[in-house]
C-alpha positions in Angstrom: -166.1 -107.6 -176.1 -168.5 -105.7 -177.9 -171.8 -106.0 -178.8 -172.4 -109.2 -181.2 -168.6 -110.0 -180.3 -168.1 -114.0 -180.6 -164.9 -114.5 -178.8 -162.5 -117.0 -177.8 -162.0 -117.7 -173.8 -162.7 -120.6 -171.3 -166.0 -122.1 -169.7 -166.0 -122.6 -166.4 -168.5 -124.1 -163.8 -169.2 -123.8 -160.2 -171.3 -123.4 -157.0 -172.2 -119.8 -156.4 -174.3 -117.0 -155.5 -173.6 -114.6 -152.6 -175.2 -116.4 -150.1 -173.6 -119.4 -150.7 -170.2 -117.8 -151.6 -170.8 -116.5 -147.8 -171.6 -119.8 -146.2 -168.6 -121.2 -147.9 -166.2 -119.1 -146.7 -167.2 -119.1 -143.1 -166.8 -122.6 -143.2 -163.7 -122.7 -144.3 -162.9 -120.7 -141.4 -164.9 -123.9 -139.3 -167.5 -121.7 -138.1 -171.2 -123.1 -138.3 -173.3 -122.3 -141.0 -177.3 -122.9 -141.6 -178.0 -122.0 -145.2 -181.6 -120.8 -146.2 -182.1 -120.4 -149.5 -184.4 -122.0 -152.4 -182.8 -124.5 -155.1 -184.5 -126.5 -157.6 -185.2 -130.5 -157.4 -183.5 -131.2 -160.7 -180.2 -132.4 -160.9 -178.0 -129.0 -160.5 -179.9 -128.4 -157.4 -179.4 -131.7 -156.2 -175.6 -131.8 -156.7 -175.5 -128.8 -155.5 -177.1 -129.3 -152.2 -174.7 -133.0 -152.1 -171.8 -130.9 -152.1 -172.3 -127.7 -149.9 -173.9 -130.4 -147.3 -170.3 -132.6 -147.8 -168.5 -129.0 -147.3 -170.1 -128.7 -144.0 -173.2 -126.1 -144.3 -176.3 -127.4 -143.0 -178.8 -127.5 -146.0 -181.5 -129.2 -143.9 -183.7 -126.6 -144.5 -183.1 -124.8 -148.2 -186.4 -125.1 -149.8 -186.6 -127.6 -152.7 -188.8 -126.4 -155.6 -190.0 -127.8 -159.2 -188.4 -124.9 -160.9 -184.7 -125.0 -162.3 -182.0 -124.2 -160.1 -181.2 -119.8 -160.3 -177.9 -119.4 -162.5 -175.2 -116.4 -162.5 -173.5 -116.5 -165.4 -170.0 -114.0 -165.1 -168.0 -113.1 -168.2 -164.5 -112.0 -167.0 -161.4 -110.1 -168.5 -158.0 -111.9 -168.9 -157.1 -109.8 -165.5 -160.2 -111.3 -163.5 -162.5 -108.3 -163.8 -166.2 -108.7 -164.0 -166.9 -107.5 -167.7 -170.6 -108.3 -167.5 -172.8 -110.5 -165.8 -176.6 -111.9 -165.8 -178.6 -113.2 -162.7 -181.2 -115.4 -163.2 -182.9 -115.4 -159.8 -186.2 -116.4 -160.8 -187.0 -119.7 -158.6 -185.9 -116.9 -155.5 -187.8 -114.1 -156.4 -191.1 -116.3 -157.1 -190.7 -118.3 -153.4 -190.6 -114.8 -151.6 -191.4 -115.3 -148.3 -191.2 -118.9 -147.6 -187.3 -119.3 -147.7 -188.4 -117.5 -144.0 -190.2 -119.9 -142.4 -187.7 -121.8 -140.9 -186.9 -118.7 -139.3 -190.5 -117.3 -138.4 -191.2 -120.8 -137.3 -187.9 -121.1 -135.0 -186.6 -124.2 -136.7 -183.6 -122.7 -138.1 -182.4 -120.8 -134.9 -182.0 -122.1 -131.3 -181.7 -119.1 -129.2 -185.1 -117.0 -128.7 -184.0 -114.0 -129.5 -181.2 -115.1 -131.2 -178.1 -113.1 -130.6 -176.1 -114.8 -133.9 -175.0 -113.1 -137.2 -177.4 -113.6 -140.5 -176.0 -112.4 -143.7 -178.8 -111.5 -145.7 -178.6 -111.8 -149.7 -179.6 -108.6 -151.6 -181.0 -111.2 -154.0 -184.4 -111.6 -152.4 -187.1 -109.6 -152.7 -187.8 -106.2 -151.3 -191.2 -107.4 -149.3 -188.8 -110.3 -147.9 -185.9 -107.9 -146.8 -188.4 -106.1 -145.0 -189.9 -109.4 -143.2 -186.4 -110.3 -142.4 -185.4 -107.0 -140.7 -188.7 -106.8 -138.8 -188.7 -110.1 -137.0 -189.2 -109.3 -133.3 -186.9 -112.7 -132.4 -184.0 -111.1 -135.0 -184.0 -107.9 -132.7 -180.9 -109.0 -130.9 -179.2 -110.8 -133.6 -176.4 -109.4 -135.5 -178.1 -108.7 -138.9 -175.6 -108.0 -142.3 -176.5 -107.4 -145.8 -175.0 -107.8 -149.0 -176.3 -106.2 -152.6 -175.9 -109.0 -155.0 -175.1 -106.5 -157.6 -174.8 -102.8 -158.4 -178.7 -103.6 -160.1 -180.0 -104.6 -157.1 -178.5 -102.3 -154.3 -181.3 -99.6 -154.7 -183.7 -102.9 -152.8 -182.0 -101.9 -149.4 -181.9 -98.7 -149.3 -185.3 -98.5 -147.6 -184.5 -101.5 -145.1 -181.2 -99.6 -143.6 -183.2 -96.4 -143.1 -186.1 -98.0 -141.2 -184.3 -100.7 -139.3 -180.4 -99.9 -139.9 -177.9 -102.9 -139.3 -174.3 -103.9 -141.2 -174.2 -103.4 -144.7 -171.6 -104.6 -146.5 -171.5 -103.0 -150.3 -168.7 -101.9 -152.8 -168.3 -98.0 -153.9 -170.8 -97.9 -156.9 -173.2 -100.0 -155.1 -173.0 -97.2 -152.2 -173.6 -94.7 -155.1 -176.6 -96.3 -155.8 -178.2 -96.5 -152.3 -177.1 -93.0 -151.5 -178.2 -91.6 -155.3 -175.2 -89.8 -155.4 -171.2 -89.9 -156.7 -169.4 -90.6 -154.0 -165.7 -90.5 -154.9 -163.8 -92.9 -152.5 -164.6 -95.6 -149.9 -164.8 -93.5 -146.8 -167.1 -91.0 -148.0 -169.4 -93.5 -149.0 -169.3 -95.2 -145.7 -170.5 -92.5 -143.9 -172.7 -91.1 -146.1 -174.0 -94.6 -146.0 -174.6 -93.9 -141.9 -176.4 -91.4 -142.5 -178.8 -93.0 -144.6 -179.2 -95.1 -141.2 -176.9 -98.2 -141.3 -175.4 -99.0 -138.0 -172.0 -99.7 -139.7 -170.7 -99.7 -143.5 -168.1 -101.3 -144.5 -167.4 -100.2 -148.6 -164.5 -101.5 -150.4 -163.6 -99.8 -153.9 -161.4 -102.5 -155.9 -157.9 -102.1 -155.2 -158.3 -98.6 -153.6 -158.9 -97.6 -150.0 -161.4 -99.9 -147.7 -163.6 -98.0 -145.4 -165.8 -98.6 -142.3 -167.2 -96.2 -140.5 -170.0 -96.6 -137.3 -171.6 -94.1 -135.1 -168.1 -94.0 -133.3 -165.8 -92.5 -136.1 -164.4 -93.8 -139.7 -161.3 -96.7 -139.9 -159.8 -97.1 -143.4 -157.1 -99.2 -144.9 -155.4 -100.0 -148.5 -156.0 -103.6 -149.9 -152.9 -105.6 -150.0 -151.5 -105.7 -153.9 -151.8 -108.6 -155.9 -152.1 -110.1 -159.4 -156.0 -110.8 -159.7 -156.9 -114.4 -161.1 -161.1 -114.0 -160.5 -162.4 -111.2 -158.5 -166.0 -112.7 -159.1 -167.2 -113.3 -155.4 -164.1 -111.6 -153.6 -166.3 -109.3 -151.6 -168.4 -112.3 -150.5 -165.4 -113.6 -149.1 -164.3 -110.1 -147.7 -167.8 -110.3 -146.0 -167.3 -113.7 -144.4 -163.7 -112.7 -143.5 -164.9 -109.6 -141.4 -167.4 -112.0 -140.2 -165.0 -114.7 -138.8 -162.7 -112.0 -137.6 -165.6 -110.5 -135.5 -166.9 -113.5 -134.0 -163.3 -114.6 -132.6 -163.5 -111.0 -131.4 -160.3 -109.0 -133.6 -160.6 -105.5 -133.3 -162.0 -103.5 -135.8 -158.7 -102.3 -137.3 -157.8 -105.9 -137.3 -161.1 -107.4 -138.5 -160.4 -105.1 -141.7 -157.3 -106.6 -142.0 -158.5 -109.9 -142.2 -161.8 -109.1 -144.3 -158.8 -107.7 -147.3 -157.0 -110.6 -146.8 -159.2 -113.3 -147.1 -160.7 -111.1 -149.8 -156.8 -111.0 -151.7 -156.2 -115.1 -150.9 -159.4 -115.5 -152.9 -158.9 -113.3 -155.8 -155.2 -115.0 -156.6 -156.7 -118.3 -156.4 -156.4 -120.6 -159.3 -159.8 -121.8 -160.7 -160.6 -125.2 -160.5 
């Protein structure tokens, strides 16, 4: 590809985006999941909806707007690399704030505090990331984030300095937040606690995966296997380290699991 390159390939179609990706992946795991989120009232947002609620993830309260349902659009190499990609996050970024109020009014959360996990989705807006880390009932909860993309890492730099939690990011996207090169996974993890996140977890493509905490650094090598799609596999890394967490795996092991999960997806065939 090139630029003005017309090219032959195939056309897939599917649900997406990181947050769902997430949700999807826990529940294939069978733990509970509450999406929040915004999708359109048009017919891509309403199949959608149909068929994460027929997966099992509660979509009772995902706002439904009159704009079009956001798209990703991912061109990928005959290997399953990312070549390029374009996010069109628009109906997200212009409902800001009131994806939230299920969660600033308690409707989406039982337990007050809650002591649960939320992934957050680098996707929303600075002002929202903000509103999410600073909710007094969140203060006991278990909060994650997730860049969407290496363009929109830079948004959470300034939440995990001020209020630090789990972030969950790949190498460049580490770069990005730390505005520096950073040659390998476990450097960027704990440069990446130093900037103020609790934990980091950074995984670097088929090199070394790192995590690294107040208490020291753990690494590990990703399995290897012949990639199909790597487009979401470090959603489903996320949701594996997750799952392995909440059934209470070590941290070495959780790893473990996280690069599995993430290598089961990656071979997948598409559908």
């Amino acid at each position: 590809m090139h630029p003005g390159a017309d090219v032959p390939g195939q056309i897939g179609r599917q649900m997406g985006g990181v947050a769902l990706n997430v949700a999807l992946a826990l529940r294939a795991q069978s733990l509970p999941v509450r999406l929040l989120s915004v999708v359109g009232k048009d017919v891509s947002g309403t199949s959608l909806i149909e068929e994460a609620s027929r997966r099992g993830i509660d979509c009772s309260q995902v706002l439904r707007t009159d704009a079009p349902t956001d798209t990703y659009l991912a061109i990928e190499s005959k290997g399953g690399e990312v070549f390029a990609a374009i996010a069109d996050c628009a109906s997200l970024e212009r409902a800001g704030a009131d994806v939230l109020h299920p969660l600033e009014k308690g409707d989406a959360l039982g337990d007050t505090p809650y002591t649960g996990h939320i992934i957050v989705d680098g996707n929303l807006p600075v002002a929202v990331l903000t509103r999410v880390a600073s909710l007094d009932r969140l203060k006991d909860a278990h909060l994650a984030y997730v860049p969407a993309s290496p363009g929109k890492a830079a948004r959470l730099r300034d939440v995990i300095a001020e209020f630090g939690g789990t972030l969950y990011v790949n190498r460049v996207e580490a770069e990005i937040l730390c505005q520096r090169a950073l040659s390998d996974a476990s450097l960027a993890a704990e440069a990446l606690v130093r900037l103020g996140a609790d934990t980091a977890i950074v995984t670097d493509g088929a090199r070394r995966v790192a995590q690294a905490d107040q208490s020291g650094l753990i690494s590990r090598i990703p399995p290897k296997v012949q990639a199909i799609s790597t487009t979401g596999a470090g959603d489903t890394f996320l949701a594996g380290h997750v799952a392995a967490q909440i059934a209470g795996l070590s941290a070495e092991d959780a790893l473990e699991a996280a690069m599995r999960a993430a290598a089961s997806h990656i071979t997948r065939t598409k559908s």
